[in-house]
N, C-alpha and C positions, 0 to 999 in steps of 0.2 A: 504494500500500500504506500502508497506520496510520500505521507509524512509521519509514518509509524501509529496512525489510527489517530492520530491527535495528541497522542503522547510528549512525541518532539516540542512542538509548538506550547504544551501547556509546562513541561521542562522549563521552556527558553526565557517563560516569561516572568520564571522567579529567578531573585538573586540566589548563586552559594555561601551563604550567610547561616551564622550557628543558631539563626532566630528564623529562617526561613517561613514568608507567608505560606500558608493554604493554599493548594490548588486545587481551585473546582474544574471540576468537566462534566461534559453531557454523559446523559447516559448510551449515544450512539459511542461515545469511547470508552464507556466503562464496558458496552458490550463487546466493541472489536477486542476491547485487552484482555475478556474473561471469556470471550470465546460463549458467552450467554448471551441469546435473545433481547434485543430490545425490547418485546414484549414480555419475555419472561420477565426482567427488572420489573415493569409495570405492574404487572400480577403480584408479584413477591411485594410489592407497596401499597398494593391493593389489601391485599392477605394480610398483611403485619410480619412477613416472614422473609427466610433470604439472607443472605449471609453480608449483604454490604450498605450498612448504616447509610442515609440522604440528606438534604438540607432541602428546607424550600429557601427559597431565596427571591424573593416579590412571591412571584405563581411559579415560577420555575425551579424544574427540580436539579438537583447539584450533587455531584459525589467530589469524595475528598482523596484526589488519587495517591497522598500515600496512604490513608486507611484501606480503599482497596488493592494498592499493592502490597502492603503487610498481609493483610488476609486471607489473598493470593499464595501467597508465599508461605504461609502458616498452616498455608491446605498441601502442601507438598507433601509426597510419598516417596520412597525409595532414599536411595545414599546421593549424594553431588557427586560421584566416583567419575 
């Protein structure tokens, strides 16, 4: 994909700072990154369930891409070998 699902682009636009803001993203990147349904997200916030915590923000909905890359990452199986 162009620019890594949106990933890149939401990267570039924090500083590397030891106080680092928040980065939201839609949820079309939280689904390219997790390899889940856009509408699966939507259901799982419908439900009250789903493994990646949201923000509304006005009306619009926000995930916090390093909450769901820890997540990601904390759902890992096997060795790093």
């Amino acid at each position: 994909m162009g620019d890594d699902w949106g990933v890149r682009s939401a990267l570039n636009r924090t500083q590397e700072t030891g106080n680092a803001p928040k980065r939201f993203v839609s949820e079309r990147v939280v689904s390219n990154v997790t390899s889940r349904g856009v509408r699966t997200l939507q259901k799982d916030r419908l439900l009250g369930r789903g493994p990646f915590p949201y923000y509304k923000i006005n009306r619009q909905v926000a995930y916090n891409l390093d909450e769901v890359l820890a997540i990601v990452e904390a759902s890992r199986v096997g060795s790093a070998e």
